[in-house]
C-alpha positions in Angstrom: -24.3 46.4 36.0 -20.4 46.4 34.6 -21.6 43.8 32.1 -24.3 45.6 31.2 -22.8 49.0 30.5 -20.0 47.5 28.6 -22.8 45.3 26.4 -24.5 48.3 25.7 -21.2 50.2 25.0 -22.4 53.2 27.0 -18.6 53.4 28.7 -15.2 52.2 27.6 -13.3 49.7 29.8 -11.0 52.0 31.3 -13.8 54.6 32.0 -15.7 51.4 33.8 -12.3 51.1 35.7 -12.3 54.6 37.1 -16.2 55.2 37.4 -15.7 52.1 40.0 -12.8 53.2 41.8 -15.0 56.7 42.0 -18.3 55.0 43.3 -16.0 53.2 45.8 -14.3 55.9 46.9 -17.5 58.1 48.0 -19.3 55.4 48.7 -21.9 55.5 46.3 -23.8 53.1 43.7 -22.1 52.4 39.9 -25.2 54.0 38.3 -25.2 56.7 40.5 -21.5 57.3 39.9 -21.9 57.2 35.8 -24.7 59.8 36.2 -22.1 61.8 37.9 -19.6 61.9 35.5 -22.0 62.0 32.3 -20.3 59.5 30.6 -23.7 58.8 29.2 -27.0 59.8 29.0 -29.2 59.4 32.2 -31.6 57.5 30.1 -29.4 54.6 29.2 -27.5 54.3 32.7 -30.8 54.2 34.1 -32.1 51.7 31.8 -29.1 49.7 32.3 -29.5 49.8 36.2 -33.5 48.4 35.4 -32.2 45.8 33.7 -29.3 45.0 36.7 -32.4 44.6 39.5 -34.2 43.0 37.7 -37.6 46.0 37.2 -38.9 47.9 34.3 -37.8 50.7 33.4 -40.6 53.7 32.6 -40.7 57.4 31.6 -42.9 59.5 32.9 -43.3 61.9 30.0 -45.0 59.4 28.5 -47.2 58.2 31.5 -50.6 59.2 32.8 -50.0 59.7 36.5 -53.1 59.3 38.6 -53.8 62.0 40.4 -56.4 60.8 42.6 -53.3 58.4 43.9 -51.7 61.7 45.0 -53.9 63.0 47.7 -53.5 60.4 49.4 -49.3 59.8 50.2 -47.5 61.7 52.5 -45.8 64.7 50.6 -42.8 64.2 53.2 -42.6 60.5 52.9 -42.3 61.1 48.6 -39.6 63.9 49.0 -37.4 61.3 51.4 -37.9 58.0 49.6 -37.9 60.0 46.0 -41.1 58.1 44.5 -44.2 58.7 43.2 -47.1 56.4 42.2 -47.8 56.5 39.1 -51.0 54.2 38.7 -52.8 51.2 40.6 -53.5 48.9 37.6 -53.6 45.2 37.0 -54.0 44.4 40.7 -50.7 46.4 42.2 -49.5 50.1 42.9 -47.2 51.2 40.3 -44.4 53.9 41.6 -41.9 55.5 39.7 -38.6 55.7 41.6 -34.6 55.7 41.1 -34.1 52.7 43.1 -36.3 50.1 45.2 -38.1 51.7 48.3 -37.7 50.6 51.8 -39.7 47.3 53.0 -41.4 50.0 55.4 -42.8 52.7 52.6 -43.5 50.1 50.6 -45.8 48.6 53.4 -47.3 51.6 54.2 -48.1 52.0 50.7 -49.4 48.8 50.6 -51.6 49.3 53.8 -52.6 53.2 52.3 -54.1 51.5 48.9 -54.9 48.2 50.1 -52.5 46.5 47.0 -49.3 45.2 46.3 -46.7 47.9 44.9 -44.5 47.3 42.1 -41.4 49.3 41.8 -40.2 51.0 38.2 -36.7 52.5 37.3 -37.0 56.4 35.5 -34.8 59.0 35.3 -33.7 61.2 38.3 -34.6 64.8 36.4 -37.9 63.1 35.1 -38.6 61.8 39.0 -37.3 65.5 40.6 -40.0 67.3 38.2 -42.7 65.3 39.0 -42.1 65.3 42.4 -42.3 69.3 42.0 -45.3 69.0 40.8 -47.6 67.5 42.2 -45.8 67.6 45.7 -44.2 71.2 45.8 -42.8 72.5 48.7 -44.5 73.1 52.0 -47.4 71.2 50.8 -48.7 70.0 54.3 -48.1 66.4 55.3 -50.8 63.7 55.7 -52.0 63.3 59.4 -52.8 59.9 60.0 -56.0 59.3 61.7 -56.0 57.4 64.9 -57.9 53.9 64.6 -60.7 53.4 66.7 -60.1 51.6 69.5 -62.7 48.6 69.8 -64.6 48.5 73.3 -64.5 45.5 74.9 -68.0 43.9 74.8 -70.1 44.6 77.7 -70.3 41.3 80.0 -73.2 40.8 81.7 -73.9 41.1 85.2 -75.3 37.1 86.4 -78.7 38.0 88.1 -79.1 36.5 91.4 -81.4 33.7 91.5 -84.1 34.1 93.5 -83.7 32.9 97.1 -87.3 30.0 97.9 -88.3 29.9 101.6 -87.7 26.6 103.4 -90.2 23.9 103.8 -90.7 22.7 106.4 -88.3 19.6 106.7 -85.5 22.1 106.1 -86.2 24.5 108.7 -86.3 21.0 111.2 -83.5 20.1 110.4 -81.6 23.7 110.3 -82.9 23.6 113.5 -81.3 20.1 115.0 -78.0 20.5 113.6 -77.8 24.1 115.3 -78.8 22.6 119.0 -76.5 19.7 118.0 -72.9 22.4 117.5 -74.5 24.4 120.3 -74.3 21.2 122.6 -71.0 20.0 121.2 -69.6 23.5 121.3 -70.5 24.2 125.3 -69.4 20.3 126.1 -65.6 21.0 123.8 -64.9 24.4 125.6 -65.9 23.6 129.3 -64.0 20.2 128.6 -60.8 22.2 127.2 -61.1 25.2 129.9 -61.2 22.5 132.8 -57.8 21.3 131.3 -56.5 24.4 131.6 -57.4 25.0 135.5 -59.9 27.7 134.7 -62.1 28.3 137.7 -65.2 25.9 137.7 -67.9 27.9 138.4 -67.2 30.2 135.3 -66.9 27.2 132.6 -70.9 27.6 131.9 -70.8 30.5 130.7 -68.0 30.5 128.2 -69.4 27.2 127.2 -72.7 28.7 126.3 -71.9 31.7 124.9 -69.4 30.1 122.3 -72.2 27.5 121.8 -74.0 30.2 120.9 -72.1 31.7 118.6 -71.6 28.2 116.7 -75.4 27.7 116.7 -75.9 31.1 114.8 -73.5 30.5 112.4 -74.5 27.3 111.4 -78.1 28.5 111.7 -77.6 31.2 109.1 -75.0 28.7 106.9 -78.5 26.5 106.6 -80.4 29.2 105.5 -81.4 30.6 102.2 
């Protein structure tokens, strides 16, 4: 930006020296700084900061703003960010701005027109009036609209497959492995129950009656 200024004679070398202590001493940018001080005209600093970034540099007063473009950015975001699009031409958004806007607008842009944005350098007074324009004040902001949330697809419930009857073979032999755990169970628990000194004479009975819980059980584990 120094190099440029002084190439372009638009400040002397000791006015360069003290617009830089200035900027540095409120913190601000050189071009800002310059335009503070009109040591020249906003034009040319503003050109000469283009040419320092590296982006065009455009005048509004001689561009066609699209309009359409307008209804749809947020009037708050444009007063914050100071920008405002200009056009959506050869495949990007075109904004006119005094310096580059944040990654985040220029996303959001990007998501709002579905298109790359380009950035271009104009004046602050040409930006400010445009801004007044076609964004005065208490214009209401944009509300975004909330996306649809996408159901889930409906799973479907498995059907239960239908249950056959037995044949005959099957119910025969449901039937002989059930006598076979009710004779094994009665045999195990008045075997174990003797062990343990219970009285005799009342080992049937707990012998069948968990013989025949083990026969129903395995009776109904056989079935369909």
């Amino acid at each position: 930006m120094e190099a440029i200024l002084l190439a372009n004679k638009l400040v002397s070398e000791e006015q360069l020296q003290q617009t830089i202590r200035y900027a540095q001493a409120i913190g601000i940018d050189l071009y800002e700084a310059v335009l503070q001080k009109r040591i020249a005209s906003p034009d040319d600093v503003m050109m000469a900061y283009a040419e320092s970034i590296g982006l065009p540099f455009i005048r509004l007063a001689d561009s066609a703003i699209d309009e359409d473009m307008i209804a749809h950015v947020d009037p708050i975001m444009v007063r914050q960010y100071s920008f405002i699009p200009v056009s959506r031409d050869q495949g990007y958004v075109l904004l006119a701005t005094t310096k580059p806007v944040i990654p985040d607008v220029e996303e959001e842009l990007r998501m709002i027109f579905n298109l790359p944005v380009r950035c271009a350098i104009c004046s602050p007074a040409e930006l400010s009036e445009a801004i007044t324009k076609y964004f005065p004040r208490g214009t209401s902001p944009i509300i975004k609209s909330e996306r649809k949330k996408i159901s889930p697809p409906k799973q479907s419930v498995p059907q239960p497959k239908p249950v056959e009857p037995l044949n005959d073979e099957e119910k025969k032999n449901r039937l002989l492995v059930s006598i076979v755990a009710f004779n094994f169970s009665v045999a195990f628990v008045c075997f174990a129950l003797y062990h343990l000194r219970f009285p005799w004479h009342q080992l049937p009975l707990f012998g069948i009656v968990v013989g025949v819980v083990v026969a129903f059980v395995v009776w109904k584990k056989l079935s369909r």
